[in-house]
DRENTORTI-704699 format. One line per field, with one value per residue (C-alpha): residue number from 0; residue in one letter; x, y, z. Coordinates in nm, 4 decimals, padded with zeros to 6 digits. Layout:
residues N
pos: (NUM / ...)
code: (A / ...)
east: (X / ...)
north: (Y / ...)
up: (Z / ...)
END
This chain:
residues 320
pos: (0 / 1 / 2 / 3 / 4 / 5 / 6 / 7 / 8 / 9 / 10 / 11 / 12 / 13 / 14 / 15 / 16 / 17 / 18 / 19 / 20 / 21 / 22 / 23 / 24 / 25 / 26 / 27 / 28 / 29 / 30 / 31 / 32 / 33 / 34 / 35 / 36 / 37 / 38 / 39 / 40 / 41 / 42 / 43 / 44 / 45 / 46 / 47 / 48 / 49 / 50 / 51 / 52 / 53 / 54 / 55 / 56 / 57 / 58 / 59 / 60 / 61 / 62 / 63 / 64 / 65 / 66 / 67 / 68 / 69 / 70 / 71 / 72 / 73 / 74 / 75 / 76 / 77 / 78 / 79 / 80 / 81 / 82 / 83 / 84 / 85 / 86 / 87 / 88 / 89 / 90 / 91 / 92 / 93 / 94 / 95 / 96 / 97 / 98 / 99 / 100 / 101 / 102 / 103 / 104 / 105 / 106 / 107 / 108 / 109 / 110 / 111 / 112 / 113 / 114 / 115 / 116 / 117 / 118 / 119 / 120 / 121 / 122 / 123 / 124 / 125 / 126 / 127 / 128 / 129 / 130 / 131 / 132 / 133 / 134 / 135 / 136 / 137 / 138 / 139 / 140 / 141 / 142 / 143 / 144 / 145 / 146 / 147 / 148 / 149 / 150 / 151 / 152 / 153 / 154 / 155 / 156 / 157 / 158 / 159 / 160 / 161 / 162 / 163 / 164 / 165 / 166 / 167 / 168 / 169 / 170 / 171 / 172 / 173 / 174 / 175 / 176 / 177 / 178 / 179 / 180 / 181 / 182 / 183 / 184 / 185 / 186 / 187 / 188 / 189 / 190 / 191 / 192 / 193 / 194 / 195 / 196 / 197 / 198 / 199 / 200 / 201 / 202 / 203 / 204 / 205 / 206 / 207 / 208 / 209 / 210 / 211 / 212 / 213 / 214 / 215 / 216 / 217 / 218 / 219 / 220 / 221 / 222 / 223 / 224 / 225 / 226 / 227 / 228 / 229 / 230 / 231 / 232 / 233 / 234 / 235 / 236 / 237 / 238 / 239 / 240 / 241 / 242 / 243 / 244 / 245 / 246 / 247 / 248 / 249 / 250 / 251 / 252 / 253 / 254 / 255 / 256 / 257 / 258 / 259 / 260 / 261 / 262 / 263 / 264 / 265 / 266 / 267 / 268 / 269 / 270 / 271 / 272 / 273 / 274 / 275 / 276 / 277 / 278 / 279 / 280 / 281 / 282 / 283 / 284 / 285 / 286 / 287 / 288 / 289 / 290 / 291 / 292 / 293 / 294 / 295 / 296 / 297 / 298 / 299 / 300 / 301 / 302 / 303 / 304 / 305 / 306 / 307 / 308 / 309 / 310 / 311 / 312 / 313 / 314 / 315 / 316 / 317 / 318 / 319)
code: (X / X / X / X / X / X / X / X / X / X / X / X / X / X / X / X / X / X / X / X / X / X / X / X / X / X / X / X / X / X / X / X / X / X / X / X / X / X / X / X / X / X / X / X / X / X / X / X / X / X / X / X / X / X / X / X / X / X / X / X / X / X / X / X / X / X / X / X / X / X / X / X / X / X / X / X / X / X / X / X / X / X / X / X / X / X / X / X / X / X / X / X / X / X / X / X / X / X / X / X / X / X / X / X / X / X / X / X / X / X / X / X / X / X / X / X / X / X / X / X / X / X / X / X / X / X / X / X / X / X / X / X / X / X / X / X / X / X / X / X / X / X / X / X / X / X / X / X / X / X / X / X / X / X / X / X / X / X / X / X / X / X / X / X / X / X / X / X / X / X / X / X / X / X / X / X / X / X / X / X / X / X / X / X / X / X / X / X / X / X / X / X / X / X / X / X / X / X / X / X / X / X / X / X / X / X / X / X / X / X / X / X / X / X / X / X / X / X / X / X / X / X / X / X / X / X / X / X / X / X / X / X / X / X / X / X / X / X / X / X / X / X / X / X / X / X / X / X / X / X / X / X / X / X / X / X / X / X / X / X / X / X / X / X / X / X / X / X / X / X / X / X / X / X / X / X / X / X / X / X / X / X / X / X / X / X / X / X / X / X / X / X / X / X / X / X / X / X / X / X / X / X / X / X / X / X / X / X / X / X / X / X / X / X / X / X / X / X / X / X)
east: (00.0000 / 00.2712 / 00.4567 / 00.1372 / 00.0822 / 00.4472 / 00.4188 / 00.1326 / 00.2328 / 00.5584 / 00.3787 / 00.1333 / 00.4385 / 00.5877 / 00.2141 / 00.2104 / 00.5716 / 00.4783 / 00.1211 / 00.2915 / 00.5281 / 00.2403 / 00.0048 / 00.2975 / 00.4359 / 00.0513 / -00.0286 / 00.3223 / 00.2343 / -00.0699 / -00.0779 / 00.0060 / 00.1783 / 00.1065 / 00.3478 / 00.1656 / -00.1658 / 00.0714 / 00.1206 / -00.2588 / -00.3178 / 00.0087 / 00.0096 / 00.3154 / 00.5517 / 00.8085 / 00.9434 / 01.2414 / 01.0186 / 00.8581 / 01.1751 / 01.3470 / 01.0204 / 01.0580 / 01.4027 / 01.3217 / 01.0608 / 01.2648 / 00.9630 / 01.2700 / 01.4381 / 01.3025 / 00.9804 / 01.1773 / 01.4223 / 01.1528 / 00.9446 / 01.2585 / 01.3294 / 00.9641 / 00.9724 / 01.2957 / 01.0984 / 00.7788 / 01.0153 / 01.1329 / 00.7796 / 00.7642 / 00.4248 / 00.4732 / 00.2169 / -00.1165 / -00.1348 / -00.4715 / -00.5219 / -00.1896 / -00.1227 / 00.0562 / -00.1132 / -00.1825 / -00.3547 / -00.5851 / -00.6319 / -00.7176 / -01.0513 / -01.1766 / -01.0435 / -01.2308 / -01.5503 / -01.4988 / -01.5272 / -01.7853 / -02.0052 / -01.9341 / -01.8713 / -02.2178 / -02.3508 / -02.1648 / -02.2383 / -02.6453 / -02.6494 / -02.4403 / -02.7002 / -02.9652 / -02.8602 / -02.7472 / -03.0372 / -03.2677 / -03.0515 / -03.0542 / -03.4579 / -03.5159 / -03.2946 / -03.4656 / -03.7984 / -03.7130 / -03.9542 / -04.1876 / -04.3614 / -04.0875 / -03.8213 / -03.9646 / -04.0383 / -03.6914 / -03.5367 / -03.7456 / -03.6070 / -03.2956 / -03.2848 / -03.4340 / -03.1225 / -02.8801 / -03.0419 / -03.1393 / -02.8432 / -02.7132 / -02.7690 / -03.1003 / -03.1686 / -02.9930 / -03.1859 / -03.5216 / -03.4444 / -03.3404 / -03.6700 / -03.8724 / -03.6802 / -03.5458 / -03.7591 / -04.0875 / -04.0833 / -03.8267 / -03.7588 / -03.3711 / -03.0897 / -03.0089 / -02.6329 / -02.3160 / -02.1702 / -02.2669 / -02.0467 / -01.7765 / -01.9754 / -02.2846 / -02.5118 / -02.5361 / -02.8558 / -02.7612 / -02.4675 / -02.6832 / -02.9522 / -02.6994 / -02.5843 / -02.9053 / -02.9770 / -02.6432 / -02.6180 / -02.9454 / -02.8315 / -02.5047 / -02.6477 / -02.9587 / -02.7642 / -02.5079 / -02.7733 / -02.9447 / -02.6005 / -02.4682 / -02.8727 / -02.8296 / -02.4970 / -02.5765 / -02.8945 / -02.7138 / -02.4665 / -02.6999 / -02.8818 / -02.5740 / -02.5072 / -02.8455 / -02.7527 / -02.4951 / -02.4757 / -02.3666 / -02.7034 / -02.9366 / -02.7521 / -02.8420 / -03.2084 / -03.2080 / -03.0946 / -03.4031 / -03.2741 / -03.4893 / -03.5227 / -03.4034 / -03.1085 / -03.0189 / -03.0274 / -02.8999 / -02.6085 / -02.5347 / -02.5769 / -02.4846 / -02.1432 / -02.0133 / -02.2419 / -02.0468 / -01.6822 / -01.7713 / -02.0071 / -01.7253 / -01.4389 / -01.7168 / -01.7521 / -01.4035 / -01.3324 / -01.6078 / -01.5425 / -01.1931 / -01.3414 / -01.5803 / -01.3318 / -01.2091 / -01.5150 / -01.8173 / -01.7664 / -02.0981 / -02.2853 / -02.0679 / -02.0302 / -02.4628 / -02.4758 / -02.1609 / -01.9996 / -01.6400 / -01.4699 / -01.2347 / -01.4105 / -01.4493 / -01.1055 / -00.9531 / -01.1132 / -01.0379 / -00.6844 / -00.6402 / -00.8640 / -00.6205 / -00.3019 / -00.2356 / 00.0541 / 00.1498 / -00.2622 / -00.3825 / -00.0924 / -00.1139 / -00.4949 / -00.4844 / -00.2096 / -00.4121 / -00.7135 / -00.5151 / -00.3726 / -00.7502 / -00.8287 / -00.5248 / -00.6102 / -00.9364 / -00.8325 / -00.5653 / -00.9040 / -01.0949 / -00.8336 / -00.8828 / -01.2217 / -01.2297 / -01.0434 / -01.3287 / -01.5829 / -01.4807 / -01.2339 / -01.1362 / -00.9137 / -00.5950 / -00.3800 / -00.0182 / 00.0176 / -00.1500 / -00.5584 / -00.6447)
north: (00.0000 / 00.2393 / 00.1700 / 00.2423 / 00.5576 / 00.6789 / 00.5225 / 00.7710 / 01.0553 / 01.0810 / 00.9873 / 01.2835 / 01.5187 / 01.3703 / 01.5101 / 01.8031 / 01.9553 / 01.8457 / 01.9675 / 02.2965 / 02.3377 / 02.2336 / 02.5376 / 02.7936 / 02.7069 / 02.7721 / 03.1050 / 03.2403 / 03.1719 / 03.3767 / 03.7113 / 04.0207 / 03.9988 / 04.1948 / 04.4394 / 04.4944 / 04.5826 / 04.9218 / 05.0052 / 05.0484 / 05.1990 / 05.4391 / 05.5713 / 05.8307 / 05.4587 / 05.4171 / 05.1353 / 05.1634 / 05.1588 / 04.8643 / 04.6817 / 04.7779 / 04.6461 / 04.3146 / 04.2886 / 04.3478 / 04.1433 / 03.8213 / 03.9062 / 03.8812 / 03.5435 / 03.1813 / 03.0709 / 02.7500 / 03.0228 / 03.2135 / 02.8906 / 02.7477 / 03.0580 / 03.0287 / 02.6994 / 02.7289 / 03.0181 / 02.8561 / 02.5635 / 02.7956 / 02.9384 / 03.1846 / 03.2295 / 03.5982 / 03.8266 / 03.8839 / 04.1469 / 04.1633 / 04.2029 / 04.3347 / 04.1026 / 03.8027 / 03.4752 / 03.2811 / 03.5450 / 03.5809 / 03.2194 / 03.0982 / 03.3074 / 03.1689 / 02.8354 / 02.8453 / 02.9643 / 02.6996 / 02.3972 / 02.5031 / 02.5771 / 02.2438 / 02.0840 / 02.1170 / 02.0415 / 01.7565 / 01.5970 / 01.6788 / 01.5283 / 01.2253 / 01.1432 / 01.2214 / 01.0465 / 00.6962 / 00.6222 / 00.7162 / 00.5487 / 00.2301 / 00.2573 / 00.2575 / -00.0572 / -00.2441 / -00.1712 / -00.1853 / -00.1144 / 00.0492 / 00.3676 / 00.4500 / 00.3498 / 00.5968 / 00.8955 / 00.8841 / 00.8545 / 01.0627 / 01.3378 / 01.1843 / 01.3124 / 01.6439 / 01.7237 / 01.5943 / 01.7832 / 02.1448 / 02.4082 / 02.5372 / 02.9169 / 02.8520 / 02.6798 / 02.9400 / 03.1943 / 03.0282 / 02.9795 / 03.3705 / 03.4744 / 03.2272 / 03.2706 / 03.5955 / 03.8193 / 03.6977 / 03.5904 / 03.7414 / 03.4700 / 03.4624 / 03.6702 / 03.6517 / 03.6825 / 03.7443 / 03.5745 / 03.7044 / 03.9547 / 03.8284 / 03.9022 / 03.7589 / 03.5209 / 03.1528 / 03.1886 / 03.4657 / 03.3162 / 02.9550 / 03.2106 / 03.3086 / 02.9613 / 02.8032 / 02.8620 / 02.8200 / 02.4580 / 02.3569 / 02.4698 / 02.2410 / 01.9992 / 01.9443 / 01.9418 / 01.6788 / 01.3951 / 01.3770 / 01.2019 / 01.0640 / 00.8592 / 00.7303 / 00.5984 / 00.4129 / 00.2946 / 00.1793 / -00.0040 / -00.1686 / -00.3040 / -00.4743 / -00.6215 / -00.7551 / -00.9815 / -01.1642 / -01.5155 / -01.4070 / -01.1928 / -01.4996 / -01.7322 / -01.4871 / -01.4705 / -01.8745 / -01.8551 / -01.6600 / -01.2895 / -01.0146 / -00.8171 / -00.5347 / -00.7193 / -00.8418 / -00.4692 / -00.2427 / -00.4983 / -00.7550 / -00.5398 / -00.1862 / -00.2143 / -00.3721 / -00.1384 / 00.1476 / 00.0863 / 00.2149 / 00.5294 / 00.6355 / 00.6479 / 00.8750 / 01.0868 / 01.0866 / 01.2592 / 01.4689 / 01.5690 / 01.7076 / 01.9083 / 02.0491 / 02.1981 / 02.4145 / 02.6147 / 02.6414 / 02.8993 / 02.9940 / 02.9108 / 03.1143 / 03.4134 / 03.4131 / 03.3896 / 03.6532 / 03.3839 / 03.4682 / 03.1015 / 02.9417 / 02.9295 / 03.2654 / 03.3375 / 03.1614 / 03.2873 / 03.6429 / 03.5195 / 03.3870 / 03.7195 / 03.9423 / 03.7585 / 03.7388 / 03.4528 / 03.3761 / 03.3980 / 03.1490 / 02.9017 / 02.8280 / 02.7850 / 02.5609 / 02.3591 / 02.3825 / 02.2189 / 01.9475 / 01.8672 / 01.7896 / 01.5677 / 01.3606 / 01.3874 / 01.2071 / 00.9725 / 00.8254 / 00.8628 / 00.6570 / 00.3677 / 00.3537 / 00.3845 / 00.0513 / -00.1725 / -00.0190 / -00.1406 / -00.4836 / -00.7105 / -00.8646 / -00.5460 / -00.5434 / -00.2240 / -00.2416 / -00.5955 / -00.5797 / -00.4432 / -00.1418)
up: (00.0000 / 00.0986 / -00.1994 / -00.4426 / -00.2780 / -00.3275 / -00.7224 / -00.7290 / -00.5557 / -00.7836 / -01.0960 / -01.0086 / -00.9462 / -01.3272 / -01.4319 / -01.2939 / -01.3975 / -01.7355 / -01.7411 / -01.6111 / -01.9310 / -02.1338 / -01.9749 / -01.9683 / -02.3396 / -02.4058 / -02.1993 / -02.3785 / -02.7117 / -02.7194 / -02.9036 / -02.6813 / -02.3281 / -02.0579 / -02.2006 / -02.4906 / -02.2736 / -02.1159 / -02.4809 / -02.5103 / -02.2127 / -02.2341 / -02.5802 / -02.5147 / -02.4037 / -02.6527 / -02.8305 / -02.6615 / -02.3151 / -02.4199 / -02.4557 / -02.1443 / -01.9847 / -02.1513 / -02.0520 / -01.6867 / -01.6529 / -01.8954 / -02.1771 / -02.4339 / -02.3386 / -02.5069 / -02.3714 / -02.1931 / -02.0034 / -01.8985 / -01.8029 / -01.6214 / -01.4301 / -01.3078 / -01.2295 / -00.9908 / -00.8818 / -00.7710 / -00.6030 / -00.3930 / -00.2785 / -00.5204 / -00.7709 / -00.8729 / -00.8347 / -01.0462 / -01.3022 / -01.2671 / -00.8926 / -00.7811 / -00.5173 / -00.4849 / -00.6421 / -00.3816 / -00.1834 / -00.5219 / -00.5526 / -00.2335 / -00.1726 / -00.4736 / -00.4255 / -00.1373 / -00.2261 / -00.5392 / -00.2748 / -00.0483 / -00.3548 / -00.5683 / -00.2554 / -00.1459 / -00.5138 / -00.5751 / -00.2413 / -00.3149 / -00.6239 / -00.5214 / -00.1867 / -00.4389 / -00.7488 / -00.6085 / -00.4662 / -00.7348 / -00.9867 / -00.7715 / -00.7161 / -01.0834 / -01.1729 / -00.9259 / -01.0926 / -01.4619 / -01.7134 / -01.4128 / -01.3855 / -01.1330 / -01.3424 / -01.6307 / -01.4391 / -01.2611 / -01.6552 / -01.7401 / -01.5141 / -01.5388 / -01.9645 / -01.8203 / -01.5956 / -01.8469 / -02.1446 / -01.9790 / -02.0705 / -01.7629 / -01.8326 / -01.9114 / -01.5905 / -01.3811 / -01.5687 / -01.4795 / -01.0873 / -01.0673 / -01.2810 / -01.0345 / -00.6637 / -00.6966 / -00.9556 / -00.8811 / -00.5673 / -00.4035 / -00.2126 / -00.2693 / -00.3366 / -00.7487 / -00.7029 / -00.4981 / -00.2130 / 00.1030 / 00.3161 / 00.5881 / 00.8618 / 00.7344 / 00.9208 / 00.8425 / 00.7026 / 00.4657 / 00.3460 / 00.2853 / 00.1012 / -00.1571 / -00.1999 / -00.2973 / -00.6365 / -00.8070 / -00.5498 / -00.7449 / -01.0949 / -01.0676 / -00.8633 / -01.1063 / -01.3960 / -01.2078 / -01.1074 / -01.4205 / -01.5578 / -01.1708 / -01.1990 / -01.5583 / -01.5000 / -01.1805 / -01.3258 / -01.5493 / -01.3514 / -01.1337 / -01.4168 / -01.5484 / -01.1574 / -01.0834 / -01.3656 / -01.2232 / -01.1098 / -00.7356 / -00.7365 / -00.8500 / -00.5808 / -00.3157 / -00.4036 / -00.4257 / -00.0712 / -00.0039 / 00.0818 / 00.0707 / -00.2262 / -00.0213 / 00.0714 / -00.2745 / -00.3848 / -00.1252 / 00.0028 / -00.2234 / -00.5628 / -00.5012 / -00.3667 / -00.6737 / -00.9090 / -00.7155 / -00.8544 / -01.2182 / -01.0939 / -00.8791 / -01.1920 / -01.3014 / -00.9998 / -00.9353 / -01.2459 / -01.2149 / -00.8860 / -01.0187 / -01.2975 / -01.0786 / -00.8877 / -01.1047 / -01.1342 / -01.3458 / -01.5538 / -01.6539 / -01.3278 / -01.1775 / -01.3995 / -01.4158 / -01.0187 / -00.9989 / -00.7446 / -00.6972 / -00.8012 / -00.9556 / -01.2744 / -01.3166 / -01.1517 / -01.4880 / -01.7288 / -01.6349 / -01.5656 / -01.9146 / -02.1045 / -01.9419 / -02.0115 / -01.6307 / -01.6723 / -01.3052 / -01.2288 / -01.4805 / -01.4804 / -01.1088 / -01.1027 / -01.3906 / -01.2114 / -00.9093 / -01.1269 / -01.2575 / -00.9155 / -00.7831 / -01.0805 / -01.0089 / -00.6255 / -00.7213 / -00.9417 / -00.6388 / -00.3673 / -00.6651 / -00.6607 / -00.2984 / -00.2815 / -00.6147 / -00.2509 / 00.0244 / -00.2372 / -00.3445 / -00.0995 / -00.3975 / -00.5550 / -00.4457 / -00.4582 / -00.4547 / -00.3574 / -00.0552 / 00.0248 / 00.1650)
END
């Protein structure tokens, strides 16, 4: 076990100093730098101004110098500061990292407690008026555009009834309740959208269990219906659902750009996108790292979670 889990960890680190060549070779080659963006704003800099500043700030050297001198940089603690915001990266990108996991956090953990269940309800009825209604809403989730959902919730809970805030994240000193009140419609938009697919794919995992010799055995041997489902079934229907949500869960986490530009929510999402439209290097090649470290961090708690849910995997030569 300990030796998978150091295989991993510097296989992920192999990923991630790649990945980070890959982002920054990408970031540099785009047109205009952030010296060109003083040129607009400054129309009496010079050409000779604009040079000196790309000498200062290594603008002028080959794009693997400059990546290499940020890379022994960033070893050392160092992430430069954000163009955008003036301040160093880290203090930009934790707020919004922060406000990315309690608000996909809460979604993704809503749709999974809603999702399994349902999912697992309508395989053991196939062919049912339960089974259709839940597929049923199942294609709704998975086929309703996000902005058009988000746009509906606002019109209903916030324009017409008034009943929640349409946007924002609450202040720092802001009750519990407030802060859940500005929470609750983008949670439903994401989380909607999420269990439409989380409830076909576990529907259709379960269906492809309850086929299996070791299921008819169990109901020869007279267990309960319930049993047969909930124990004997699910645990193995699990192991492909959570590849699913494991690599879901990582792309969550780096924001939902739309939900989160619609409900103004400060993320991650949003947080990139500006970072990348205003050629803020340091800004968007850390959160982008930052994102590709959490999809590899829940691939690794996916392999463990494949042991929890059948005995029979064996990680590393020995079980978990």
């Amino acid at each position: 076990m300990r030796r998978f889990l150091l295989s991993r960890l510097l296989q992920s680190l192999v990923v991630l100093v790649i990945m980070s060549f890959v982002i920054y070779a990408l970031i540099g080659l785009m047109p205009g730098d952030p010296i060109d963006l003083m040129i607009s704003a400054n129309p009496n800099m010079t050409a000779a101004d604009a040079a000196a500043l790309r000498a200062i700030y290594g603008l002028d050297l080959p794009i693997y110098e400059r990546y290499w001198n940020w890379l022994t940089a960033a070893l050392q603690g160092d992430l430069g500061y954000s163009r955008l915001f003036g301040q160093p990266v880290l203090d930009v990108l934790l707020p919004a990292l922060g406000n990315t996991v309690i608000l996909m956090g809460t979604a993704f953990t809503l749709a999974v407690m809603v999702a399994i269940p349902i999912g697992t309800l309508a395989a053991s009825k196939p062919r049912s008026a339960v089974d259709y209604g839940i597929n049923l809403f199942a294609f709704a989730g998975i086929s309703i555009p996000s902005f058009w959902l988000a746009l509906m919730l606002i019109i209903i809970f916030s324009v017409s009834l008034g009943w929640l805030p349409a946007g924002g994240i609450a202040s720092a000193n802001a009750g519990f309740v407030e802060y859940i009140s500005y929470m609750v419609l983008p949670v439903l938009t994401i989380a909607t959208l999420s269990i439409g697919s989380y409830t076909r794919y576990t529907r259709s995992s379960m269906l492809e269990t309850l086929r299996h010799d070791y299921i008819r055995t169990a109901r020869a041997k007279g267990a309960s219906r319930r049993r047969v489902v909930w124990k004997h079934a699910l645990r193995n229907a699990l192991i492909p659902v959570v590849t699913i949500l494991a690599l879901d869960f990582g792309f969550l986490f780096s924001g939902a750009l739309v939900t989160e530009t619609i409900f103004s929510w400060p993320g991650m999402g949003k947080l990139i996108f500006d970072a990348v439209m205003g050629n803020d290097f340091n800004l968007a090649l850390v959160a982008l790292l930052f994102a590709t470290a959490l999809v590899l961090t829940a691939n690794l708690l996916a392999d463990l979670c494949y042991a929890w849910l059948d005995p029979r995997i064996v990680i590393g030569g020995g079980k978990v």
